[in-house]
C-alpha positions as CSV (number, residue, x, y, z in Angstrom):
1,X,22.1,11.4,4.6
2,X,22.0,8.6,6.6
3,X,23.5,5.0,7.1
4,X,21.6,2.5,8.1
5,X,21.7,-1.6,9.4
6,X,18.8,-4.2,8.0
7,X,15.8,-3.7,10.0
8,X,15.3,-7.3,9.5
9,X,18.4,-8.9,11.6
10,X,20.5,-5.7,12.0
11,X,23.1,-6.8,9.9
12,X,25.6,-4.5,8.2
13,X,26.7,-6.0,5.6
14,X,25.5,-5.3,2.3
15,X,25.9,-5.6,-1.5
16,X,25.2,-2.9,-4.0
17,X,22.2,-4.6,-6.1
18,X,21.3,-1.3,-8.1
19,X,22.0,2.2,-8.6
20,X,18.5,3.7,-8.6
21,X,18.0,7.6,-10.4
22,X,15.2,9.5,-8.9
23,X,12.1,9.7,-10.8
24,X,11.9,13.7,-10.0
25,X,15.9,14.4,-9.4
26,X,17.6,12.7,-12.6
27,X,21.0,14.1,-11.4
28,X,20.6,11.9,-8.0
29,X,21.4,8.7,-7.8
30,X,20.8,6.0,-4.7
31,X,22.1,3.0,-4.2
32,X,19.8,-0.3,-3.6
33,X,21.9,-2.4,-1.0
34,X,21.0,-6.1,-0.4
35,X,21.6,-7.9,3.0
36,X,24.1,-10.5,3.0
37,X,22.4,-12.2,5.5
38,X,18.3,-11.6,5.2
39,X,17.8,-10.6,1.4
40,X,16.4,-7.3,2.4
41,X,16.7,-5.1,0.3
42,X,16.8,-1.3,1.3
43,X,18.2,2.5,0.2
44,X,21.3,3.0,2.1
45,X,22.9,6.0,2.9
46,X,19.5,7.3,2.5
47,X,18.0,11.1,3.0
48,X,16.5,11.2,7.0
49,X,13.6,12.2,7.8
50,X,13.9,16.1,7.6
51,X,15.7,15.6,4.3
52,X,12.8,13.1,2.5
53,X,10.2,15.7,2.4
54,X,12.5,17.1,-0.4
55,X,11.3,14.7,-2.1
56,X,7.7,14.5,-1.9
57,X,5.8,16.8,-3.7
58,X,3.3,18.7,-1.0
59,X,0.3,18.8,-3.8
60,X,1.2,16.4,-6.7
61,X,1.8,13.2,-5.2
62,X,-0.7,11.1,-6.2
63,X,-1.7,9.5,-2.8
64,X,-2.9,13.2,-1.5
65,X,-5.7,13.5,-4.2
66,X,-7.7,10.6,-4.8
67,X,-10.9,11.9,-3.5
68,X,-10.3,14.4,-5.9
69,X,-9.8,12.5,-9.2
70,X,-12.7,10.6,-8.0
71,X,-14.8,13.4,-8.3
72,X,-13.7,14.4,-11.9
73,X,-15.9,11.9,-13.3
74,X,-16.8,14.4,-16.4
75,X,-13.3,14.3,-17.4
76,X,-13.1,10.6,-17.1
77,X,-13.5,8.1,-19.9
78,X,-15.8,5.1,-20.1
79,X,-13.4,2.7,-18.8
80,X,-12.0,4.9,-16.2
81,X,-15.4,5.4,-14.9
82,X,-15.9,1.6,-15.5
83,X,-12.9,1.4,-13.4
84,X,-14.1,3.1,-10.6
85,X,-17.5,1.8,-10.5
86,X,-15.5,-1.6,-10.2
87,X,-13.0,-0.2,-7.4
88,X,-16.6,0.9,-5.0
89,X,-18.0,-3.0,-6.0
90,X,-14.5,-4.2,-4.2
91,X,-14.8,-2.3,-1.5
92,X,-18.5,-3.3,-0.6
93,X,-17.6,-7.1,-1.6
94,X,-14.8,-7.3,1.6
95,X,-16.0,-4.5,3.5
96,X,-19.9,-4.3,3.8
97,X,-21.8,-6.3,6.2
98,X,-23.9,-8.4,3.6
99,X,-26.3,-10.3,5.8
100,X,-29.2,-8.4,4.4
101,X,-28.0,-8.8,0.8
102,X,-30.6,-10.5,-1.9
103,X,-28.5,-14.0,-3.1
104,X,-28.4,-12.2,-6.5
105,X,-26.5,-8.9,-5.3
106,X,-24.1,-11.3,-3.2
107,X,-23.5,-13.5,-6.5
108,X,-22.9,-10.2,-8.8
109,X,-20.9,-8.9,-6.2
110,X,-18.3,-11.5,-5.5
111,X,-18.4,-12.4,-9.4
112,X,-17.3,-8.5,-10.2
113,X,-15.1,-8.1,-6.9
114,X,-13.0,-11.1,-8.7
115,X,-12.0,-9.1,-11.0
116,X,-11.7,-6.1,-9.1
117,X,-9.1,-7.6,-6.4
118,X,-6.5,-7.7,-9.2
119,X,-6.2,-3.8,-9.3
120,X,-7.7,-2.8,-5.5
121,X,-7.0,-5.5,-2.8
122,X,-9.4,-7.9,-0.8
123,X,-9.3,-8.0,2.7
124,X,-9.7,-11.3,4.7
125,X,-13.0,-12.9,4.5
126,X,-13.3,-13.3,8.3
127,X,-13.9,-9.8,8.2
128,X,-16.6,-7.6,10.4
129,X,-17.9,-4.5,10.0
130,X,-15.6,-2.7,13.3
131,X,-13.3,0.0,13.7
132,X,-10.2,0.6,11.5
133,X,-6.9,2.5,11.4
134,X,-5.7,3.3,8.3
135,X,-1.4,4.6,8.1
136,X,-1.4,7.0,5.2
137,X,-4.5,7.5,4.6
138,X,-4.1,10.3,2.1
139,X,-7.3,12.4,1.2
140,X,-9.4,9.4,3.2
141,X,-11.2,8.3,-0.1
142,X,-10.5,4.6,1.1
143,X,-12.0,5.6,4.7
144,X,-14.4,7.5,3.5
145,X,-15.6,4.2,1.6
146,X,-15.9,2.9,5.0
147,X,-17.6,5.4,6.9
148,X,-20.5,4.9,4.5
149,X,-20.8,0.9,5.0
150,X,-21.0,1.9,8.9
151,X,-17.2,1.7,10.3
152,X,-15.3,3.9,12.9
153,X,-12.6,4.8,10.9
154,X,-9.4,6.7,11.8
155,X,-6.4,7.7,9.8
156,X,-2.9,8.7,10.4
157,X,-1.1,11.0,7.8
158,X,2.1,12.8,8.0
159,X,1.2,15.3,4.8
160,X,-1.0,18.4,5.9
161,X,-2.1,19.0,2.8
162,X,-4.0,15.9,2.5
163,X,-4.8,15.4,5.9
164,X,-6.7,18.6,5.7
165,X,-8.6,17.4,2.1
166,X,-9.1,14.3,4.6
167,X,-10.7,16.4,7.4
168,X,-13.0,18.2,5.1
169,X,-14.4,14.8,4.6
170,X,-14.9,14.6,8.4
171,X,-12.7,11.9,8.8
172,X,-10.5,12.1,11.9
173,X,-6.9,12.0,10.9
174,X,-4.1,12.4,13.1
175,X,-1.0,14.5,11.3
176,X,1.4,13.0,12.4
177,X,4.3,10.0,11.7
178,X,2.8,7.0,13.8
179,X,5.5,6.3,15.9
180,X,4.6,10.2,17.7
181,X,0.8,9.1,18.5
182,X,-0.4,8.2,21.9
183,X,-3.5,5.9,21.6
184,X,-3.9,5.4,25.1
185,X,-5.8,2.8,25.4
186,X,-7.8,2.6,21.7
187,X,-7.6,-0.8,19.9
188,X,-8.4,-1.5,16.3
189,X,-10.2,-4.2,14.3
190,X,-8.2,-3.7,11.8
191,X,-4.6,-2.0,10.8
192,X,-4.1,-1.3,7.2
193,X,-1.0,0.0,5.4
194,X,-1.1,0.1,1.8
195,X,1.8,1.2,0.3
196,X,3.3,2.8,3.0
197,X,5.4,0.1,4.7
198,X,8.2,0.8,2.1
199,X,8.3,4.7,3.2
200,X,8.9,4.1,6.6
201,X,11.9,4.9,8.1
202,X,11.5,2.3,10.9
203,X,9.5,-0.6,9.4
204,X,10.3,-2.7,12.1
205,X,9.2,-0.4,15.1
206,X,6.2,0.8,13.1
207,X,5.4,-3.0,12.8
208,X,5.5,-3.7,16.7
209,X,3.5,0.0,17.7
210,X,0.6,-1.9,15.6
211,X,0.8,-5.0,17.0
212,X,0.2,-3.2,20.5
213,X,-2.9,-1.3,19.4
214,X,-4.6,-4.0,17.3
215,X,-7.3,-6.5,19.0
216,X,-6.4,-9.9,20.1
217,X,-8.5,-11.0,16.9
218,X,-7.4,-8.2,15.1
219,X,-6.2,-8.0,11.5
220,X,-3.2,-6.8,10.1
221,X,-3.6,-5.9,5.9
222,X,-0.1,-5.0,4.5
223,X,0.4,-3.7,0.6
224,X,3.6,-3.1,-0.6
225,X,6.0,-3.0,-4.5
226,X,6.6,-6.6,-5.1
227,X,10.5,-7.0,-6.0
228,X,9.6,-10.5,-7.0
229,X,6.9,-9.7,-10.0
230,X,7.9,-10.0,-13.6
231,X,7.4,-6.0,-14.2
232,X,10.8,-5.8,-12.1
233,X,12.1,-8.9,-14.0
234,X,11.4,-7.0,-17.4
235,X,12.1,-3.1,-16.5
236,X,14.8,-4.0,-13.9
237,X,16.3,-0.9,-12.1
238,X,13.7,1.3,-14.6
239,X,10.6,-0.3,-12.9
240,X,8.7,2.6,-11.7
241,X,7.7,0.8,-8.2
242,X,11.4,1.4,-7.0
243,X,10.5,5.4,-6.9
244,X,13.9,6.0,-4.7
245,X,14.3,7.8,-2.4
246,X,10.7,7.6,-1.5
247,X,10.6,4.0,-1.4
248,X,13.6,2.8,1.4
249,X,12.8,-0.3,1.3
250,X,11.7,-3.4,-1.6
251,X,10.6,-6.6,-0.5
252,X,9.5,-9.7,-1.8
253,X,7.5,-12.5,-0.2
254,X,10.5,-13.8,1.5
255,X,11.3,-10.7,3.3
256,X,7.9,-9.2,3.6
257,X,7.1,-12.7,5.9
258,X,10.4,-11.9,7.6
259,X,9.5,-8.6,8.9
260,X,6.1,-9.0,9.8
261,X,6.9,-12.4,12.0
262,X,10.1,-10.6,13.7
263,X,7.5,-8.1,15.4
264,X,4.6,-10.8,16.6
265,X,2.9,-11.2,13.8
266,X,1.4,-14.5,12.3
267,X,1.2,-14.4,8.1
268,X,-1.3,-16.4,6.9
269,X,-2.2,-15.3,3.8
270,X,0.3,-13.2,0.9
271,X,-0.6,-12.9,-2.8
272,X,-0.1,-10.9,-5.8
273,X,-2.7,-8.0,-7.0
274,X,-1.0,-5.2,-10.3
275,X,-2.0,-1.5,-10.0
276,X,-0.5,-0.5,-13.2
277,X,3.6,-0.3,-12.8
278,X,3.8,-1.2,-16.4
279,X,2.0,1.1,-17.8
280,X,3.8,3.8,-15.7
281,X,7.5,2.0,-16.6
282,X,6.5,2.3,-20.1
283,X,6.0,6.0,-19.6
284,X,2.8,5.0,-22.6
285,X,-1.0,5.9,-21.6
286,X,-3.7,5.5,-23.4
287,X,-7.3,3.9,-23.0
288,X,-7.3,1.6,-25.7
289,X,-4.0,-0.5,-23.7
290,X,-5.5,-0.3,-20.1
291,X,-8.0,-3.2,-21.0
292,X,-5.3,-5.3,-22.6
293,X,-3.1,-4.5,-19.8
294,X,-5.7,-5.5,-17.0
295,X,-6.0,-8.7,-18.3
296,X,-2.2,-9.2,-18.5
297,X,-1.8,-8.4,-14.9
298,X,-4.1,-11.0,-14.0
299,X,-2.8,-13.7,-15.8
300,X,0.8,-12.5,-13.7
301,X,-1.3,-12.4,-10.3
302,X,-2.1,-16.5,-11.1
303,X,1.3,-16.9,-11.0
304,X,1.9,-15.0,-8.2
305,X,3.9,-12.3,-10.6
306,X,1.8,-9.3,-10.1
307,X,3.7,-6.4,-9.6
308,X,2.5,-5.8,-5.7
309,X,2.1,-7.8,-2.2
310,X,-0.6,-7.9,0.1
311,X,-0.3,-9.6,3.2
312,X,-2.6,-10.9,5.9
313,X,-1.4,-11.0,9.5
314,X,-2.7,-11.6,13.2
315,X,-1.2,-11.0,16.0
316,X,0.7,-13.6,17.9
């Protein structure tokens, strides 16, 4: 275990905000310290980096097998195929290069991608088709997404398991934690971490290693928990999104700005989007809820209460 300072302003001093039990160790328990002086709040003592892999399952977590469960469609219902149908829509509706497009398949696009944004993201609308690194990529599914709508995609992904379901994809992933690439001189259109900020050891650092590899008019798309939605409000220190210790850190818009602007970046757009935490904090499935709770997380995301962050940065 390790102690650490805020990343934000290096500050040590800190308040105990919860006591978090780990979803997969019961008997372990971490505490959730606050800043005094930033409002950041972050897992401290914490396990290091040799000790967190304890604590992620080499197979089972569920970023490494996407591609996967994407692939299952026989086992899938109507609405989880209705779901992923809605997902690829999204994808095309930021990602695509639709100069080409009928007026119709632009207007059914953007009218479906509406809803789809709630549960899988946007991306700025500025957007060109370019080249893109995504930071835990997983399996690839996302850049494998890509690929197909004609960008130069590269991933970075510290779990061999899924860095290898990623290569067999014939995407070209590096294995290893960011900080330990050399990219020489490559430069990205576009950086993406989604939900991965809040596993990273050294946010900050990670934050300013981007900043030097991304293009003067470059794009920066962050996705992280949202300690600010109402599912934390309601579960509090149950809310599934805290996941300690795999989640060091929990932000919320305040401090999510905070640390992107301390390493050179300019935010200029942050909103809500749900992917389900209150589903998983209620521990309930079933497919007659999801379409109830889909709707319910977009009436939070109006209010800028969904239960995650995305944020749009450039470059200073």
């Amino acid at each position: 275990m390790e102690k650490v300072n805020c990343d934000i302003c290096n500050g040590n001093g800190a308040d105990i905000f919860y006591k978090l039990q780990s979803p997969d160790f019961p008997e372990e328990l971490f505490s959730l310290m606050k800043c005094k002086e930033c409002g950041l709040l972050f897992i401290n003592p914490r396990p290091g980096k040799e000790k967190i892999k304890k604590y992620y399952p080499d197979k089972e977590y569920y970023a490494y097998s996407q591609a996967e469960n994407e692939l299952q469609t026989q086992d899938k219902n109507k609405i989880e195929k209705l779901i992923d149908s809605l997902r690829r829509i999204t994808v095309n509706e930021y990602y695509a290069n639709k100069e080409n497009l009928p007026v119709f398949i632009k207007l059914k696009t953007k009218f479906l991608a509406f809803f789809g944004k709630h549960r899988f993201g946007s991306a700025p609308r500025k957007l060109k088709v370019g080249s893109i690194l995504d930071i835990g990529c997983g399996d690839g599914q996302f850049l494998s997404s890509l690929k197909e709508l004609g960008w130069k995609v590269k991933g970075v992904e510290v779990n061999s398991y899924a860095t290898k379901k990623a290569r067999q994809r014939d995407l070209d992933v590096y294995n290893k934690n960011m900080l330990d690439i050399n990219f020489e001189k490559e430069r990205f259109n576009v950086v993406r971490l989604w939900s991965v900020l809040e596993h990273l050891h050294q946010p900050s650092r990670t934050l300013r290693k981007i900043n030097q590899i991304l293009e003067e008019d470059g794009f920066l798309i962050i996705q992280v928990p949202n300690f600010g939605s109402a599912a934390r409000k309601i579960f509090k220190k149950k809310w599934s999104a805290f996941d300690a210790p795999r989640h060091l850190y929990s932000f919320n818009q305040k401090t999510l700005k905070k640390i992107t602007e301390k390493n050179n970046f300019e935010v200029f757009k942050m909103y809500t989007m749900s992917v389900g935490t209150i589903e998983a904090s209620l521990k309930f499935h079933h497919p007659i809820i999801k379409p109830f709770l889909f709707v319910f997380d977009m009436f939070l995301d109006i209010f800028n209460l969904g239960d995650c962050l995305v944020c749009y940065a450039k470059k200073k």
